[in-house]
BAFI-292175 format. One record per residue (C-alpha): x, y, z. Coordinates in Angstrom, 3 decimals, m for minus. Each point is the difference from the previous one (the first is absolute). Layout:
! BAFI-292175
x;y;z
X;Y;Z
...
This chain:
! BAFI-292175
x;y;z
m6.713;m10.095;12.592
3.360;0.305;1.531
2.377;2.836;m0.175
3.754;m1.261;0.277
2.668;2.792;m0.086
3.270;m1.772;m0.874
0.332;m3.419;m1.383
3.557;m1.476;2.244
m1.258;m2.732;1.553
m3.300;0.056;m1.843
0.381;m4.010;m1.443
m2.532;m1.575;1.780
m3.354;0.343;m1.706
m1.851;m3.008;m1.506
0.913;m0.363;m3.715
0.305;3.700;m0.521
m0.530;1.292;m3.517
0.756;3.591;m0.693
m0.267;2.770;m2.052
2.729;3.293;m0.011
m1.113;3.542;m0.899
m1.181;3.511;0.381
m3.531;m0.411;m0.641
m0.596;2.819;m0.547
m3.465;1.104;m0.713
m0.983;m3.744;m0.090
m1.338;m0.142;m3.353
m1.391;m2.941;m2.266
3.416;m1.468;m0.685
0.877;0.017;3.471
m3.202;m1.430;1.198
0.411;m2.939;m2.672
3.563;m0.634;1.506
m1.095;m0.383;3.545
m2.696;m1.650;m0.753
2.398;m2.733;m1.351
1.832;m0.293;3.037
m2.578;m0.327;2.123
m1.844;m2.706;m2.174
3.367;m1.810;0.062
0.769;0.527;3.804
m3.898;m1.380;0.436
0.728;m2.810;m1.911
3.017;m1.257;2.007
m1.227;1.035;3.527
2.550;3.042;m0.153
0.698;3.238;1.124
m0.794;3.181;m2.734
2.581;2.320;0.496
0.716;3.210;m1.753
3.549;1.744;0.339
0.269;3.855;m0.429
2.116;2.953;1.097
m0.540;2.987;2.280
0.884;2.348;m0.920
m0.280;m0.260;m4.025
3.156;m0.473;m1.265
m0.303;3.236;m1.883
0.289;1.962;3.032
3.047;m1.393;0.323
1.681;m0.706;m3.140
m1.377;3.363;m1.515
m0.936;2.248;2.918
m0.307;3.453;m1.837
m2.821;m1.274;m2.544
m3.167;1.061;m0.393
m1.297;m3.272;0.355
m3.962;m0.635;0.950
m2.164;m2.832;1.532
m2.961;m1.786;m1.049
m0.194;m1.460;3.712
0.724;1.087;3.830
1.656;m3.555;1.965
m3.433;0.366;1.989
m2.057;m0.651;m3.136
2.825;m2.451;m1.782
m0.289;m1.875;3.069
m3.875;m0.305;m0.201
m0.090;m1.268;m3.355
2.317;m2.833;1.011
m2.285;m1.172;2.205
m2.937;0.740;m1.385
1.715;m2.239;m3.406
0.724;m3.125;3.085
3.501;0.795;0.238
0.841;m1.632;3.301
3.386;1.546;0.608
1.871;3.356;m1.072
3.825;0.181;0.347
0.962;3.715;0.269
3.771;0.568;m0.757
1.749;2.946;0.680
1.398;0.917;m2.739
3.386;1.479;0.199
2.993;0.645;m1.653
1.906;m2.743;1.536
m3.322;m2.414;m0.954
0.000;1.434;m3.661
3.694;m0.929;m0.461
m0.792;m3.930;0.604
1.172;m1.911;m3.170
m2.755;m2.512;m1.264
1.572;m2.471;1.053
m0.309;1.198;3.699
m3.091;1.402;m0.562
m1.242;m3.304;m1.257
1.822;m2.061;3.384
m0.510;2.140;2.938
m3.230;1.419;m0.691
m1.985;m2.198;m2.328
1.470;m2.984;0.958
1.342;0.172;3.838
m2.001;2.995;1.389
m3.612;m1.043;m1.902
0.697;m3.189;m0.385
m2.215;m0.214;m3.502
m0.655;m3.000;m1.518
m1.252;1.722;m3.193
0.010;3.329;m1.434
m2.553;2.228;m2.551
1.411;2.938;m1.229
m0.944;1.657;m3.777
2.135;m1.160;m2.848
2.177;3.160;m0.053
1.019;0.245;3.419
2.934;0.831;0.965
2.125;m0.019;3.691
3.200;0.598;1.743
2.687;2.413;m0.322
m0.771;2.422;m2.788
m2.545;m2.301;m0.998
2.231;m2.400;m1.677
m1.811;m2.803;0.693
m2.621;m0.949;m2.503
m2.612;m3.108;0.020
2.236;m2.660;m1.490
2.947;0.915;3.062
m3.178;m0.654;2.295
m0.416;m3.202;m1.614
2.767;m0.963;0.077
0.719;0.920;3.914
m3.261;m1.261;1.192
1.361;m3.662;m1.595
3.115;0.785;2.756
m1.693;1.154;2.765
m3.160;m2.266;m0.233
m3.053;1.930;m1.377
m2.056;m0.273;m3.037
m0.394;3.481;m2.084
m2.815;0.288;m1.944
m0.146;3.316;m2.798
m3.643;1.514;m0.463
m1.033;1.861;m2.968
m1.082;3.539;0.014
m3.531;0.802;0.086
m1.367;2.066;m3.136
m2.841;2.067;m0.337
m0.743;2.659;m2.967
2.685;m0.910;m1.711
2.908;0.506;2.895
1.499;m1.621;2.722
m1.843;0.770;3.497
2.808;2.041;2.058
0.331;2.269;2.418
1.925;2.270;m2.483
m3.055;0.056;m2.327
m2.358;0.548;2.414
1.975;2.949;1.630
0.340;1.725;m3.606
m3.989;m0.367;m0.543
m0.706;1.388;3.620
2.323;3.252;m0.692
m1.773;0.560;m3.336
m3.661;0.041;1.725
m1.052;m4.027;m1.336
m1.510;m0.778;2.758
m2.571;m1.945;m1.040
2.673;m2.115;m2.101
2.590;m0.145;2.790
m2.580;m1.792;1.859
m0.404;m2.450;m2.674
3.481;m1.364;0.318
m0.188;0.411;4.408
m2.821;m1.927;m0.094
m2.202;2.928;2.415
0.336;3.514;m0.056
2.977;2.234;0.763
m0.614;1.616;3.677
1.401;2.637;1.819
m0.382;0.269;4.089
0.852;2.584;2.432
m1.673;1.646;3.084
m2.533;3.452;m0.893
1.966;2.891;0.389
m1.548;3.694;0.322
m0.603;1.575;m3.788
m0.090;3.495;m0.853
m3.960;0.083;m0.101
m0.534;0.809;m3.364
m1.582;m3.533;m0.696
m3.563;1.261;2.312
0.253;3.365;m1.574
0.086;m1.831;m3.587
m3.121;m2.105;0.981
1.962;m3.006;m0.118
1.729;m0.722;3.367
3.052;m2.290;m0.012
2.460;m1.700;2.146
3.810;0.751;m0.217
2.543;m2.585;0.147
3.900;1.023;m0.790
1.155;m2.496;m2.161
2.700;m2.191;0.949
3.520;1.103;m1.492
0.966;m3.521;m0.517
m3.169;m1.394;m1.536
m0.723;0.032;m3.737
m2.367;3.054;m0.845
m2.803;0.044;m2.612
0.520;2.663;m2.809
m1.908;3.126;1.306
m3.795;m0.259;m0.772
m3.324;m0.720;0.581
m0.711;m3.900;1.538
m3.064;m1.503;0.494
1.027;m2.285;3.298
m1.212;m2.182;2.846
0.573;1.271;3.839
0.292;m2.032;2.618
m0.173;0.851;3.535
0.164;m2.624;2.543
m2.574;m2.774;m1.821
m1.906;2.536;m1.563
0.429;0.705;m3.886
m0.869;2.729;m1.799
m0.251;1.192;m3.529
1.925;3.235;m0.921
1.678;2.459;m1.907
3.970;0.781;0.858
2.031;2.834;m1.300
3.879;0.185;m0.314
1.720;2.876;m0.935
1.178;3.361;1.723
m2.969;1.716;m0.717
1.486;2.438;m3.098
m3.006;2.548;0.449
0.814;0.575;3.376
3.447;1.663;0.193
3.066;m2.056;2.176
m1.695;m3.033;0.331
1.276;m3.409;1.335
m0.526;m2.858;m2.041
m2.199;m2.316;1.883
m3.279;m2.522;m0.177
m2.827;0.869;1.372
m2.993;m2.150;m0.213
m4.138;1.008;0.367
m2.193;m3.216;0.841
m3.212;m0.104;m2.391
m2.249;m1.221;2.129
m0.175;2.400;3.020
2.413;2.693;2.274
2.271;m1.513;2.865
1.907;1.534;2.328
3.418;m2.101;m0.800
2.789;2.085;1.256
2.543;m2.299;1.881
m1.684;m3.198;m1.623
1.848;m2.359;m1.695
m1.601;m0.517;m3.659
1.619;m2.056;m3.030
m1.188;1.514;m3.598
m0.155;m2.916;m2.742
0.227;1.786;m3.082
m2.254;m1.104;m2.666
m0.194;2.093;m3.125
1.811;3.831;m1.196
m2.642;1.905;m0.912
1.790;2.753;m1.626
3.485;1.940;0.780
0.677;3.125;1.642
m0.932;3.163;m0.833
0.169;3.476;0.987
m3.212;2.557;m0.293
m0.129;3.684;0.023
m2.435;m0.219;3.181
m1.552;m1.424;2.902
m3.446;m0.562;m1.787
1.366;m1.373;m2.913
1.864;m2.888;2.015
m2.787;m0.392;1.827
m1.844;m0.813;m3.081
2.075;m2.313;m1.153
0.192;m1.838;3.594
m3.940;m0.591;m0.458
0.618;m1.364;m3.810
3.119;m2.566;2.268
m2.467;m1.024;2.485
m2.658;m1.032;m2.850
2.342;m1.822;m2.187
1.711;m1.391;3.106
m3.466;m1.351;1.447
m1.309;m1.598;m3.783
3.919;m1.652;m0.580
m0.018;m1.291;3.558
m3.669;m1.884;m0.587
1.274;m1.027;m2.940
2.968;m1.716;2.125
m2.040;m1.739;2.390
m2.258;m1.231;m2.472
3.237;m1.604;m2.125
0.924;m1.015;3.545
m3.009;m0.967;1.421
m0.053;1.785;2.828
C-alpha cells in the first residue's frame, strides 16, 4: 500500500475511486465502506484510495478537548492495507485547509489534486468550511467537476448505528466484550514493559506494567480477562486498570500477568487485546485479602477465556 502525504499534483492514478475520513478505530461500518471502494476500483481496473487528515481535525479545530483515540496512524494505517486499500492520502489538516468552501474542497482536492472518478462517503457526511457542505452539495459538485458520488448507509448492529462515538462510550464504561462486537476484534492497548512497583510477585500473581497512553481511549477501571501478544506469540491473561486504591498514591495504570507461564518482558513491546471485564475495582483492608481475590480473577479469567476460544475456535 502506498502512503501519499499531500494530494497537489496527485491526478494521475488509474480510475481512482476514493473514500474521505478519520477511520478511526476501523469498525464494521467502516470496513463495509472500503470494502465498496475497493470492489468498485477492482471492477474498473482502478486505483482504491482513501483520503484522511493528520493530524485529526480536532486537534486543530478544538485543541483544548479531552478528546481520545480508538487508533494510533501506525495501526490505522495497517488496517488499510490489511482491508486492500491500495493508496492513503494523508492531508495536513490546518486551519487554512479547514477554511476551504465545498466548492474548493470539492475542485482542488477531490477533483484536481485526487483526481476521483467516484466517491463513497456515509449518507450524513458532511465537508468544507464549517461543515456546510452536506451530500446533496457533493452531488451536485461531483456533476461539475466530473465524479460520480455514491451515499452508503450506516451499518447497524444491536439496535444502533456502528460509530466510533458508540464504541468509545462502551469502552469508557468497561463493555468490552460489546465494543468488540461493533470493531469487529477486540479493543487493544500496546506499549513497551516498564518497571512496576513489585507488588504483583509479592501478591503471587506477577504482572507487566504498561502506562497507558494519554491520548488513547481507556477501559473503565477493572478486572479484564485479555489476550497478550508479544512478538508472534499470544497469550491468555488477566489485566488490571486502576490506581491500585489499597495501596496509598497510586498511578493509574495496566498491568497485565500472562496465564500460561512467567517472562521476563521489561523493555518488550506487547499489545493487550482486551476480551472480557471481569469485575470493577475495589479496595481491601489488606494484602491477603487482595491477594485472595487475585486467585478468585485468575480462575474466572482462565474458565471465561476457554470459553472464548471455544466460541472462537481457537
Amino acid at each position: 500500500m502506498k502512503v501519499t502525504r499531500g494530494y497537489s499534483g496527485q491526478a494521475l492514478r488509474p480510475y481512482p475511486v476514493g473514500t474521505i475520513g478519520n477511520f478511526d478505530g476501523h469498525h464494521r461500518g467502516h470496513h463495509a465502506l472500503l470494502q465498496r471502494v475497493i470492489e468498485t476500483a477492482r471492477k474498473k481496473d482502478g486505483t482504491a484510495v482513501v483520503l484522511s487528515f493528520d493530524p485529526h481535525p480536532v486537534k486543530i479545530l478544538a485543541p483544548h478537548a479531552d478528546f481520545r483515540f480508538l487508533t494510533n496512524e501506525h495501526e490505522k494505517l495497517a488496517r488499510f492495507d490489511q482491508a486492500g486499500i491500495d493508496e492513503v492520502v494523508l492531508v495536513e489538516f490546518t486551519q487554512a485547509f479547514a477554511s476551504l468552501t465545498p466548492e474548493l474542497f470539492a475542485e482542488q482536492v477531490l477533483s484536481k489534486g485526487l483526481g476521483l472518478k467516484e466517491v463513497f462517503v456515509g449518507q450524513h457526511f458532511a465537508f468544507g468550511h464549517k461543515r456546510a457542505g452536506k451530500i446533496d452539495d457533493l452531488r451536485r459538485l461531483g456533476e461539475q467537476f466530473g465524479f460520480m458520488v455514491h451515499p452508503t448507509p450506516p451499518v447497524t448492529l444491536d439496535g444502533g448505528i456502528v460509530s466510533s462515538t458508540r464504541i468509545r462510550q462502551l469502552i469508557m464504561a468497561g463493555q468490552v466484550a460489546q465494543a468488540a462486537q461493533l470493531l469487529g476484534r477486540p479493543y487493544a492497548l500496546s506499549g513497551i514493559v516498564v518497571p512496576g512497583e513489585g507488588r504483583g510477585h509479592a501478591l503471587g500473581c506477577p504482572t507487566a506494567n504498561l502506562p497507558l497512553p494519554p491520548d488513547r481511549v481507556t477501559p473503565a477501571d477493572g478486572i479484564y480477562t485479555s489476550i497478550t501478544i508479544v512478538g508472534t506469540d499470544r497469550h491468555d491473561s488477566v489485566t488490571y486498570i486502576g490506581s491500585k486504591p489499597t495501596f496509598p498514591g497510586g498511578t493509574r495504570g495496566l498491568e497485565v500477568s500472562i496465564l500460561d507461564g512467567r517472562y521476563d518482558l521489561y523493555g518488550r513491546m506487547i499489545r493487550v487485546e482486551l476480551i472480557d471485564r471481569i469485575r470493577g475495582d475495589a479496595q481491601f483492608d489488606d494484602e491477603d485479602a487482595l491477594s485472595r481475590q487475585i486467585a478468585i480473577d485468575v480462575e474466572s479469567a482462565r474458565d471465561l477465556l476457554r470459553r472464548y476460544h471455544d466460541n472462537m475456535g481457537t
